[in-house]
Every structure is written in structure tokens, then in C-alpha cells.
ZADO-912235 format. One line per 3 residues: number of its first residue (from 1); their letters; for each residue x, y, z of N, C-alpha, C. Coordinates in pm, whole numbers. Example, Ala and Ser with C-alpha at 12.3 -4.5 7.8 and 13.67 -1.06 7.14 Angstrom:
2
1> as> 1319,-569,780,1230,-450,780,1320,-330,780 ~ 1285,-225,708,1367,-106,714,1290,3,787
//
This chain:
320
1> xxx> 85,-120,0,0,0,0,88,125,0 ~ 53,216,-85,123,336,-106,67,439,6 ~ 100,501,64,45,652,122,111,773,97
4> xxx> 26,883,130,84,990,149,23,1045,278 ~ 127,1097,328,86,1158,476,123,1323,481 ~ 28,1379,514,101,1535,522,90,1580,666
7> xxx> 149,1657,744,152,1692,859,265,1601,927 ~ 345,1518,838,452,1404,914,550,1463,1036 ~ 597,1586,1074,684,1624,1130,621,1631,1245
10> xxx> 497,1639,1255,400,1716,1382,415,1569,1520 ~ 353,1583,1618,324,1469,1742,239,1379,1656 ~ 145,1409,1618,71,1296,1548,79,1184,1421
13> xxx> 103,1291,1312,170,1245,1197,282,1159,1228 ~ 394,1194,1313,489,1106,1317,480,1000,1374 ~ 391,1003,1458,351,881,1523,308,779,1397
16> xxx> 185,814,1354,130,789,1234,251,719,1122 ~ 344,758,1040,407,720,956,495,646,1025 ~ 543,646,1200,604,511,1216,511,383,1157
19> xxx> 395,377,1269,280,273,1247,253,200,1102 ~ 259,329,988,234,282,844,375,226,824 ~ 480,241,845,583,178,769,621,29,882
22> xxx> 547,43,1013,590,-102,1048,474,-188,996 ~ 353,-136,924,220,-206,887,302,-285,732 ~ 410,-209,664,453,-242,548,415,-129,413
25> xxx> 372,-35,457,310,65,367,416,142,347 ~ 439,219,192,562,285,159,466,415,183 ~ 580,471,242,516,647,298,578,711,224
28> xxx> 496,827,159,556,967,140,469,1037,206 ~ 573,1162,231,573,1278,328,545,1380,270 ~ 452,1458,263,403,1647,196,423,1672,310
31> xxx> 562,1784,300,606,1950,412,700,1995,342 ~ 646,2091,431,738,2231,433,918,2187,412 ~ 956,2276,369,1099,2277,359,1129,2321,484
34> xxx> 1112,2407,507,1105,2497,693,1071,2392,793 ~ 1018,2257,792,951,2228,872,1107,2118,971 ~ 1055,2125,1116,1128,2056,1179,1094,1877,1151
37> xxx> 1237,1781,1063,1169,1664,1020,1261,1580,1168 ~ 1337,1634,1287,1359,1556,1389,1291,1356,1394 ~ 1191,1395,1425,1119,1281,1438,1060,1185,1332
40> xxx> 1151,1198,1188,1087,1143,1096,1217,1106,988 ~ 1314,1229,1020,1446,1243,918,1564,1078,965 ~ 1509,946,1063,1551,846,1033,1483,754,997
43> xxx> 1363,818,929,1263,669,902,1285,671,729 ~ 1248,578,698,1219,483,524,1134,575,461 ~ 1125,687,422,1028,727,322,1098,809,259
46> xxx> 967,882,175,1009,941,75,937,1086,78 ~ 1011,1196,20,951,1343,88,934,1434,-34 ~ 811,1528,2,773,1571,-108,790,1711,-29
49> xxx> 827,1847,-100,861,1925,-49,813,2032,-106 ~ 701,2060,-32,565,2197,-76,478,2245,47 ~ 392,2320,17,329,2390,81,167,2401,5
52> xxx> 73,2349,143,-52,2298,99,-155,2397,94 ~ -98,2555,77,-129,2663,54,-115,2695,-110 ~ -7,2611,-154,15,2630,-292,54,2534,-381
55> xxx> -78,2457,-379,-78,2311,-485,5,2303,-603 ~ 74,2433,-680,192,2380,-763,301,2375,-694 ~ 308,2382,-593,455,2319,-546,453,2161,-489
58> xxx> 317,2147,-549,359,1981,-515,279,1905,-606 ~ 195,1936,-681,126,1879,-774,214,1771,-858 ~ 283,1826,-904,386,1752,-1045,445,1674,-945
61> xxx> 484,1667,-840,595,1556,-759,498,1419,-739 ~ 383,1429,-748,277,1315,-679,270,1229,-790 ~ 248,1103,-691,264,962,-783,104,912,-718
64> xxx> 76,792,-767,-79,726,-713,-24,690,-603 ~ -113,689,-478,-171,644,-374,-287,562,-347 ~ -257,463,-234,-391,430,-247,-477,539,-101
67> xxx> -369,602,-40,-436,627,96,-380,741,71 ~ -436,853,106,-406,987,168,-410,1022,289 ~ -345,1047,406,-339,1088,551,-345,1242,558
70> xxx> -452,1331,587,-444,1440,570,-440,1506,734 ~ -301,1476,795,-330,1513,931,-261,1666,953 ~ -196,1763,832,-125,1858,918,-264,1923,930
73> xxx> -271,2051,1006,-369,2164,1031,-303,2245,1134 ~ -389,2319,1148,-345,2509,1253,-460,2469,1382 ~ -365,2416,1469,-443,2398,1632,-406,2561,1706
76> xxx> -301,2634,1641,-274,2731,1724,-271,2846,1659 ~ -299,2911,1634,-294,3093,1528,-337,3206,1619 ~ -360,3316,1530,-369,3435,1645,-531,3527,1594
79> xxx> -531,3456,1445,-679,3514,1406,-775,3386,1341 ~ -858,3426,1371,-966,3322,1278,-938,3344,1142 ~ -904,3400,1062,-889,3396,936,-718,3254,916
82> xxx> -664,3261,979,-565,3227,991,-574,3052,1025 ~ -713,3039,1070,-761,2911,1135,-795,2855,997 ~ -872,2976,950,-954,2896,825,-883,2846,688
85> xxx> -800,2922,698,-665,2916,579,-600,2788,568 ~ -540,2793,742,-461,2661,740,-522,2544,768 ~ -674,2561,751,-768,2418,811,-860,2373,688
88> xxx> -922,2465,671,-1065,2455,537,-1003,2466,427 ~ -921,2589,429,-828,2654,229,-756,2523,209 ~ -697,2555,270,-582,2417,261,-644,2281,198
91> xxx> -739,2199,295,-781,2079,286,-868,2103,121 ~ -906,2210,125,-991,2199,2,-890,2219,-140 ~ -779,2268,-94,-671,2301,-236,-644,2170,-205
94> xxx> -560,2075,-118,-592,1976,-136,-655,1857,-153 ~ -790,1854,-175,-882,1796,-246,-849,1799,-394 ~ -882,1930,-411,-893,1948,-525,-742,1870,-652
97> xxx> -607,1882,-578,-527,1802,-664,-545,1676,-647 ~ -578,1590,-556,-621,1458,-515,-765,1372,-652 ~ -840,1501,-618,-922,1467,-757,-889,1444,-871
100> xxx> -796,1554,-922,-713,1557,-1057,-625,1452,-1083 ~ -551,1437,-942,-419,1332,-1007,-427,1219,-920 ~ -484,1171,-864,-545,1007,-809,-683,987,-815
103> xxx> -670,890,-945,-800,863,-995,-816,719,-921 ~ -759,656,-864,-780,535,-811,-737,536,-624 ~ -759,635,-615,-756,643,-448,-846,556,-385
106> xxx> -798,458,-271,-867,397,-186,-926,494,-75 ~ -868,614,-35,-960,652,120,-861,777,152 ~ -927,896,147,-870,1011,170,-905,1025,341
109> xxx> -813,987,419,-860,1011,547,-833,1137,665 ~ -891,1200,719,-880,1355,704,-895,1327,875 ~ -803,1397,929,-824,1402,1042,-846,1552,1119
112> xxx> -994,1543,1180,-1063,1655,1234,-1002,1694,1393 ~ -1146,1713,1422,-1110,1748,1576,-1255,1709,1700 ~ -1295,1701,1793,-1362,1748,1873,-1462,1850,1896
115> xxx> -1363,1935,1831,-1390,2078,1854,-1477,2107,1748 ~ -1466,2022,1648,-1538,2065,1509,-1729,2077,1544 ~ -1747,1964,1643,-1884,1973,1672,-1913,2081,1823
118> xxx> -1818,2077,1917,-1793,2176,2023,-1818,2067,2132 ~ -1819,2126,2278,-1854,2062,2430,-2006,2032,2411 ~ -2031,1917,2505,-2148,1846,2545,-2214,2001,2632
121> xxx> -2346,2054,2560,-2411,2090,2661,-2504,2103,2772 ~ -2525,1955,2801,-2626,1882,2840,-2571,1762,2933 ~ -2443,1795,2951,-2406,1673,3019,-2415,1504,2956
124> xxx> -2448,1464,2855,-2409,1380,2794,-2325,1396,2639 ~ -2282,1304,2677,-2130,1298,2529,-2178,1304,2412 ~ -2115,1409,2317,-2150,1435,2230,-2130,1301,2090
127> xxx> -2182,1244,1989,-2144,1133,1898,-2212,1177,1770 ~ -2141,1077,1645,-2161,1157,1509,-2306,1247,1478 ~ -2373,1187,1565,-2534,1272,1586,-2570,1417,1576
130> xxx> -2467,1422,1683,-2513,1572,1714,-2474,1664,1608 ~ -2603,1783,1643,-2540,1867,1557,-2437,1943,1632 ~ -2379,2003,1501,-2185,2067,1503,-2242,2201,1601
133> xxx> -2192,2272,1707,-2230,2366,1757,-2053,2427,1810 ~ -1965,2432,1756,-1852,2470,1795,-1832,2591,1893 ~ -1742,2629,1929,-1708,2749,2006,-1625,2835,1969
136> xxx> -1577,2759,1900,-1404,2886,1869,-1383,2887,1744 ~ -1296,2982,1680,-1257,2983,1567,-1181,2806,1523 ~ -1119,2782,1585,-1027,2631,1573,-1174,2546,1523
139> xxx> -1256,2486,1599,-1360,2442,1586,-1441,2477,1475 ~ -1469,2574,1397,-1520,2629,1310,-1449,2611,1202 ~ -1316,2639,1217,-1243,2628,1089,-1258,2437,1017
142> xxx> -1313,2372,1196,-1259,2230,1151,-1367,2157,1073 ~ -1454,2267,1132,-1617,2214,1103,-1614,2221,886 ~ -1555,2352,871,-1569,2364,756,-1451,2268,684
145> xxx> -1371,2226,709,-1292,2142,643,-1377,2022,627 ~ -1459,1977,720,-1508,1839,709,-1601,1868,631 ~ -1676,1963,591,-1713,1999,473,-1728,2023,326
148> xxx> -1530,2095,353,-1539,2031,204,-1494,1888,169 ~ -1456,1823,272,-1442,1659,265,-1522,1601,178 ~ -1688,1635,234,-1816,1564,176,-1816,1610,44
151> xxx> -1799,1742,-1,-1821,1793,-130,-1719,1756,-219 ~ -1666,1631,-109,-1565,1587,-308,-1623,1416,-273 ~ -1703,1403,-208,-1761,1209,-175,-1821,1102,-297
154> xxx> -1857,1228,-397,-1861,1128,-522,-1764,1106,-603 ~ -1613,1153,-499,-1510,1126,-652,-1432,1044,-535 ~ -1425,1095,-427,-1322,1091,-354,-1387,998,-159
157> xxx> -1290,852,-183,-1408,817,-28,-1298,862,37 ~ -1400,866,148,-1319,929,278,-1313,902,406 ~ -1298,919,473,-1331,882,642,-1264,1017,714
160> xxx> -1359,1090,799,-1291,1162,887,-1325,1104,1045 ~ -1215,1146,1077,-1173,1115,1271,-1182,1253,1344 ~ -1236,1212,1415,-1260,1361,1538,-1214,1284,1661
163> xxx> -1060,1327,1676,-1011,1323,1828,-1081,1346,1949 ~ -1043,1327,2083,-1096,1422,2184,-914,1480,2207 ~ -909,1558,2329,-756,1575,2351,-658,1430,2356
166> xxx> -608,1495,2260,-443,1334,2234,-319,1371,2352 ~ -288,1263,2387,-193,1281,2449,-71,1157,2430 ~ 60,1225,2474,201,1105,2440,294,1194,2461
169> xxx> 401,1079,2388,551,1128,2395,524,1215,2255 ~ 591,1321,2234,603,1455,2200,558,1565,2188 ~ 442,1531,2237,280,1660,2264,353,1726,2350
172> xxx> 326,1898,2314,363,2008,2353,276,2063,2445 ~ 109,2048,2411,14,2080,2443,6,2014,2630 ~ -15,1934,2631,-22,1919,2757,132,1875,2861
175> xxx> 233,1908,2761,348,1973,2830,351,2041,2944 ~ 269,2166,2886,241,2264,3001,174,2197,3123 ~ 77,2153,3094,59,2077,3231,119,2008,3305
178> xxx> 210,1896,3242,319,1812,3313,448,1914,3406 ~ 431,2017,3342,503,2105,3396,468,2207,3480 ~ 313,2264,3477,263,2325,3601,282,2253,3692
181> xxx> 240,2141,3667,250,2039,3797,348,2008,3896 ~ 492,1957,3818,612,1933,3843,644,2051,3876 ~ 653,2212,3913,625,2299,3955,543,2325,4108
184> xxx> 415,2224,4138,374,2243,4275,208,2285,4223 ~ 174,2329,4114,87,2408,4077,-22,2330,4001 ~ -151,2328,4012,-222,2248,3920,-339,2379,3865
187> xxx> -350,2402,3728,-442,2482,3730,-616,2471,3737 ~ -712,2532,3817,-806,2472,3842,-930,2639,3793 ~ -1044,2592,3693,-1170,2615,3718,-1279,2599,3711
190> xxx> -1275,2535,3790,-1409,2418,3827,-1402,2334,3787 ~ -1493,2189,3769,-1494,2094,3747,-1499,2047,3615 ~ -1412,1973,3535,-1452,1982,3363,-1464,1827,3355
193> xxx> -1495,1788,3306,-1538,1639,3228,-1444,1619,3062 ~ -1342,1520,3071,-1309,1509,2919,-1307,1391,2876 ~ -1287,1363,2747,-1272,1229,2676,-1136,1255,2629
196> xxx> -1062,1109,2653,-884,1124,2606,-813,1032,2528 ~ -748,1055,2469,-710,959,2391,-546,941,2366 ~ -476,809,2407,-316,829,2404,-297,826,2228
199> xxx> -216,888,2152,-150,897,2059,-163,748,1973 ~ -44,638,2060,-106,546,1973,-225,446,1948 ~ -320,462,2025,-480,415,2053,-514,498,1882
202> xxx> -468,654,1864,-549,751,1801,-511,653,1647 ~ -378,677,1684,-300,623,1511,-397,456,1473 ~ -411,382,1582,-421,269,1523,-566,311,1506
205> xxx> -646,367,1470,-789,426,1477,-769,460,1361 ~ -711,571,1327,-661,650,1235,-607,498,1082 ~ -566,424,1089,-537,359,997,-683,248,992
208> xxx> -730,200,1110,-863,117,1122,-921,208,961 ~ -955,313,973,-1057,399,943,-994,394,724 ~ -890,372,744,-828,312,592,-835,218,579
211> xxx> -828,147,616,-861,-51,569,-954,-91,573 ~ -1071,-15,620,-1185,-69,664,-1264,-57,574 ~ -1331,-162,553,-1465,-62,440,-1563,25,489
214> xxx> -1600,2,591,-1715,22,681,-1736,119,668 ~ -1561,191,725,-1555,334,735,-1545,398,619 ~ -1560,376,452,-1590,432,382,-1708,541,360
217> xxx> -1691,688,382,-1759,782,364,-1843,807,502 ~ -1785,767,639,-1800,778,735,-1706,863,820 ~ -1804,925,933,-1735,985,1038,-1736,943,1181
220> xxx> -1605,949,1236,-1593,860,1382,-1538,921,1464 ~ -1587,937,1613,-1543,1003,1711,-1438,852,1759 ~ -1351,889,1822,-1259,797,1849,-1208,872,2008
223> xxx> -1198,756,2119,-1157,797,2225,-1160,661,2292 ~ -1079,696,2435,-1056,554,2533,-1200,507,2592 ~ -1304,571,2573,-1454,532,2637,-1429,581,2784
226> xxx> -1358,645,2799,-1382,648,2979,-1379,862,2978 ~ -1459,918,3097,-1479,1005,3091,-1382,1047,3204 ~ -1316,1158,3236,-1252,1203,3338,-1234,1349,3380
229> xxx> -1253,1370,3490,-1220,1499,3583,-1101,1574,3553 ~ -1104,1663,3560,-968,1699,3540,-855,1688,3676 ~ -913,1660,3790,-911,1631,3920,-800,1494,3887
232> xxx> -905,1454,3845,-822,1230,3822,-736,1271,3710 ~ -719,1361,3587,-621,1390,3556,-516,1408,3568 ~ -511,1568,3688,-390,1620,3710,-327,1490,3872
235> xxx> -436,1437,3900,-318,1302,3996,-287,1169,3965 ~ -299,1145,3797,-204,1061,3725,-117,1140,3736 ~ -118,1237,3699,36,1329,3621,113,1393,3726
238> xxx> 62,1408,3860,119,1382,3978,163,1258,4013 ~ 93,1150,4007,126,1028,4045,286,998,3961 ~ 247,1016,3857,363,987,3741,517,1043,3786
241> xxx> 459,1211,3862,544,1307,3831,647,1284,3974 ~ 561,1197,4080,634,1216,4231,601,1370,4275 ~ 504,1412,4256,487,1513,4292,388,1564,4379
244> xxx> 326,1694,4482,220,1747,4523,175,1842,4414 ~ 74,1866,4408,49,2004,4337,-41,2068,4358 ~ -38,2196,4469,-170,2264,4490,-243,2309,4389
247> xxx> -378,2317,4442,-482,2349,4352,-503,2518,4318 ~ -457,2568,4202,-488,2674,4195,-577,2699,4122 ~ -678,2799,4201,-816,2783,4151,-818,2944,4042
250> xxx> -863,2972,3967,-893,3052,3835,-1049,3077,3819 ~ -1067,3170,3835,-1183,3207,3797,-1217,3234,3631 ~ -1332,3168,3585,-1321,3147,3453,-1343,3267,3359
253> xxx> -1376,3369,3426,-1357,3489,3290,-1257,3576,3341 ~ -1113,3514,3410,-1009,3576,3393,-909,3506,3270 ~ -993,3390,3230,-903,3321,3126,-880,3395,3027
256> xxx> -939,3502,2937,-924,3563,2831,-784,3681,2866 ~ -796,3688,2992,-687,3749,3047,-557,3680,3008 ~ -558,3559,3107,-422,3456,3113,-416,3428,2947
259> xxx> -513,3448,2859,-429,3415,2714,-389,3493,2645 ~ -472,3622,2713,-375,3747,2621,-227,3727,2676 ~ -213,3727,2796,-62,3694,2852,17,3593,2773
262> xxx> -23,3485,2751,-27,3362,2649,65,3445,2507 ~ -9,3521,2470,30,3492,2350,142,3631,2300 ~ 114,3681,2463,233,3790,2432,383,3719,2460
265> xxx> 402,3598,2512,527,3491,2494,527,3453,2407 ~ 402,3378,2359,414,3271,2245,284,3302,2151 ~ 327,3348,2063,190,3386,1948,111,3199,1930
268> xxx> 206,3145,1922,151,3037,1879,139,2894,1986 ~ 99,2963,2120,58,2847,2237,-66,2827,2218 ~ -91,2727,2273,-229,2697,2272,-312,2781,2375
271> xxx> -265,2860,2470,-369,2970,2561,-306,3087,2487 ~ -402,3143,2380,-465,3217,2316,-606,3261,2342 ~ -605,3367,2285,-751,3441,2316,-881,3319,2197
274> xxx> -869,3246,2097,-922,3188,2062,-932,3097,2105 ~ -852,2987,2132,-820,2854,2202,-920,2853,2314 ~ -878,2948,2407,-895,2962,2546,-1056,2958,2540
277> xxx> -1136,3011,2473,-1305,2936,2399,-1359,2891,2434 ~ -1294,2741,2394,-1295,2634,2399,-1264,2509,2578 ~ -1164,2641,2621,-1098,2576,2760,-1220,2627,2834
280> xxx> -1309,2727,2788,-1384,2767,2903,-1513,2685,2915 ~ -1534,2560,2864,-1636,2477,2892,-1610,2358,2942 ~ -1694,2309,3001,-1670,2210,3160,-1696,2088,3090
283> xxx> -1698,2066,2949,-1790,1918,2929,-1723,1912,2784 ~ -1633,1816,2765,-1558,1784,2678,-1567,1617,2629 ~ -1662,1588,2628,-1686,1421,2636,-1741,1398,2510
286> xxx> -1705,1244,2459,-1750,1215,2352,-1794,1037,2348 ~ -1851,1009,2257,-1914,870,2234,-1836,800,2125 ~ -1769,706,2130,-1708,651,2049,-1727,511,2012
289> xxx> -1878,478,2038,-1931,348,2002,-1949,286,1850 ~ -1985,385,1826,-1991,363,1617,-1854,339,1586 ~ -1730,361,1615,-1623,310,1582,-1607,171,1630
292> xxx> -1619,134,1778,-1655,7,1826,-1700,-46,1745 ~ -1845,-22,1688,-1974,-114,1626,-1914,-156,1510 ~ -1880,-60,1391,-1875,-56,1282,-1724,-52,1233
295> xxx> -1595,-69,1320,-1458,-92,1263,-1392,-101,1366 ~ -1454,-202,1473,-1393,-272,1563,-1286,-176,1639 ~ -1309,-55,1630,-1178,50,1716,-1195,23,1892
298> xxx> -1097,-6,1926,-1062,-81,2059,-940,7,2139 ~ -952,126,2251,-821,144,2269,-732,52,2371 ~ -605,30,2366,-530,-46,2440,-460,33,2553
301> xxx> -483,138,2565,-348,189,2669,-445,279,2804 ~ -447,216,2908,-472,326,3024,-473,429,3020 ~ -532,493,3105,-462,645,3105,-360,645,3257
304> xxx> -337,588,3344,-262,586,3401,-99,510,3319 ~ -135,426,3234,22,379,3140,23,486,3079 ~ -58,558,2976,-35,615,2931,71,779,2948
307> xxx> 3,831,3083,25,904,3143,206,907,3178 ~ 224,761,3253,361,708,3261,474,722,3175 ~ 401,662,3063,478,620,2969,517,854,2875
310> xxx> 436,895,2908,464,1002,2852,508,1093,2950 ~ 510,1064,3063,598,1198,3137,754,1118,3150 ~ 795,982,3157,898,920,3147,991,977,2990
313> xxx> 872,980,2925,939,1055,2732,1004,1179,2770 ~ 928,1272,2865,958,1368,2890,1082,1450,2956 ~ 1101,1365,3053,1224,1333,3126,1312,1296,3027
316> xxx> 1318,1147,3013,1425,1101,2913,1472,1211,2807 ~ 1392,1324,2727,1427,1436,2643,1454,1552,2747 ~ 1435,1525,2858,1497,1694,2897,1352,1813,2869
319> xx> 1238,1729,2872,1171,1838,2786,1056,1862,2952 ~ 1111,1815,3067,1041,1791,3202,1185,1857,3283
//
């Protein structure tokens, strides 16, 4: 099986193109020339070197596929226009060469978000059912990518995946937390409810959703089935860490505050004035039974191994 994977350099993607090349699948890679290939520059593939903003810089390099992995996207920016560019423009310029020059594609598989439909507001978990009610620009932008997904379904099958928060060895994102923590500090407001998912649970989901027929022209929430506090969260990651960590409590409409602060360090953290949206709702849960039912998706890893196994990554890199 041939693939192409774009987003390969990222936590996910790379995860991802290990998995495909120990499955036996020859990978090629769409990025950036700019892009950091650390986590990918000793594996077996082959690299295509463009920008998915501007389909002739990679059009003419593409050979048939049977699979497309469409995992890069913009989790972090500073405007909604900027969301939509690198989430919806993008996916749809790439559609559009996918149509033209793989006429025999098995499964364009597009990986969404959570966010694309928004938080449970009702206290039960949200599943492919519901309607999309997002919060933030991120969410919106994701909503419309899965959009133009459908508007290429008579040329092009597909399967999209909607994560809940991923977590592992090289996630940046909840870095910060492993590190408030290991610090003494846990950040707290109020009680939130999430659905989680370790990295490689996501990937082997993420390829289920290509081999499968089932999942032809289907969409799947994918997660460990178990719901959690952010409470039972932050004391795995204590537990993990050998650590105490008082509870610091935040009142929730000072958050737009703490992300303007956010992003006067880092334009591109995830506590941003957009992001932060999204952090301000208590109910982050999802249903991931139709993946069960219909392509046997099963996760294998705890969230206490999981947890382990990724603050140990952390350490071991110096990045704790």
C-alpha cells in the first residue's frame, strides 16, 4: 500500500508514519521545507517538499496512492482567518489536486477534531449525531474542512476522525501541564469532564478507518470510552510526576486574560484568546461506540500507562 501523509513532522503524523511503515506501507511525506523533520528524518520514506497553501509546489511531484493521511492543520494561530486558511483553504486546495491526479484512491482520510462539533451541553457525550455547535474559531475552521471533505464524496471516499484531547511522547500541548505540575501548581476552574485519547490508541484508529470498508464515507469520534475529571487527571500526572500540586483555583472569565498573557510569549501556544473558547467549557466528552460497532476500534493503553509512559518521554528528552 502506497500513502501519502502530510503533517509528518507534527506529534501525530509522526507517530502515524512510524505505524504505516511497520504495517509495510511505503510512505511519502508532503512538508514544508522549513519544517522541523527531527522525528521522521531516520525513518524509510520518501519526501515531497511543498506547501498545501500552494498546490503547484507539489502537484507535479505526486505519484498514485492508495491512501491519503491528511493530518497537518493550525491547532494554534492568532486570528480566525488564519484558522480557516490553514484548516478549510488548505484541505480543500488539497482535495482538489487529489481529484485531478489520483484517480484510483482507496480513502482520503482527514483528520478533524472534537472541537469541530464543540462541548457536550447537556451533560451527555456528544457522537456523530449531534449537531456541530462549535465554540471557537479552531472548531469552526474544523467544522468547515469536514465539509469540504463531503463535497468531493462522489469522486473521492473518505473517512474523517474527530479526536478528543491526544496525548504522548512529544505533545507540547499538555506539556504545560506536566510542567505546572512538576512545579507544585495544578491549574483549576471548576470541574470539567473530558474524553482522552493516548497517541497510539489515536494512530491505530486513524489507519482502522483506511482498511476498513465500513468506514468508507464515514465519520468517527474515536476515544478511550472512559470520561474524566480533570481532578483524576492532574493526579495521574502527579502520580507519574512524584509530585504534590496545589490546587490553583482561576476564575473562569479571567481566562481571556491569562491568554492574552499567552500569546504575548508565544503567538503560537495553545492559551490564546481563541483557544482559550474552547478551555472555558466544563464538558468535553465524547461517544465513540460507532467506531466500536462498525470498525472494531478498541483502545489499548490506560490512562494511568499512558500518562507514565509520557511523562517518562519527557524526562528522558529533557523536555520535564
Amino acid at each position: 500500500m502506497k500513502a501519502l501523509v502530510t503533517g509528518a513532522p507534527g506529534f501525530i503524523g509522526s507517530h502515524l508514519v512510524e505505524s504505516l511503515i511497520k504495517k509495510g506501507y511505503t510512505v511519502t511525506c508532503l512538508t514544508r521545507k522549513t519544517s522541523h523533520h527531527r522525528w521522521i528524518e531516520h525513518l524509510d520514506i520518501f519526501s515531497i517538499h511543498g506547501d498545501l497553501s500552494d498546490p503547484s509546489s507539489y502537484r507535479n511531484d505526486l505519484t498514485e496512492y492508495d491512501v491519503v493521511f491528511h493530518v497537518a492543520g493550525v491547532t494554534k494561530a492568532a486570528t480566525e482567518k488564519d484558522f480557516f486558511i490553514g484548516n478549510a483553504e488548505n484541505t480543500k486546495k488539497l482535495l482538489q489536486v487529489i481529484g485531478d491526479t489520483q484517480p484510483h484512491i482507496k480513502r482520503f482520510v482527514f483528520l478533524s477534531s472534537h472541537a469541530a462539533v464543540g462541548p457536550s451541553h447537556n451533560g451527555i457525550p456528544v457522537n456523530e449525531d449531534s449537531p456541530p455547535r462549535p465554540v471557537s474559531a479552531y472548531g469552526r475552521s474544523k467544522l468547515e474542512a469536514e465539509k469540504q471533505v463531503y463535497a468531493f464524496e462522489n469522486t473521492i471516499p473518505f473517512s474523517i476522525i474527530r479526536p478528543p484531547a491526544v496525548y504522548g511522547p512529544r505533545d507540547t500541548d499538555f506539556l504545560l501541564l506536566f510542567k505546572a505540575i512538576k512545579n507544585g501548581i495544578y491549574p483549576y476552574w471548576g470541574e470539567c469532564h473530558y474524553s482522552l485519547l493516548h497517541v497510539e490508541d489515536l494512530v491505530n484508529g486513524i489507519v482502522l478507518s483506511a482498511e476498513r470498508h465500513e468506514a468508507e464515507n464515514q465519520l468517527f469520534f474515536l476515544s478511550d470510552s472512559i470520561h474524566y475529571t480533570n481532578d483524576e487527571i492532574a493526579k495521574e500526572i502527579s502520580s507519574a510526576l512524584g509530585t504534590r500540586a496545589l490546587k490553583l483555583r482561576l476564575p473562569r472569565p479571567c481566562m481571556p486574560f491569562l491568554a492574552f498573557l499567552g500569546e504575548k510569549f508565544n503567538q503560537r501556544s495553545i492559551m490564546n484568546r481563541e483557544r482559550v473558547k474552547d478551555f472555558r467549557y466544563l464538558n468535553w466528552t465524547c461517544d465513540s461506540g460507532k467506531a466500536k460497532d462498525e470498525i472494531g476500534f478498541e483502545s489499548t493503553i490506560p490512562l494511568r500507562e499512558g500518562i507514565k509512559w509520557t511523562a517518562d518521554w519527557y524526562r528522558i528528552h529533557k523536555w520535564l
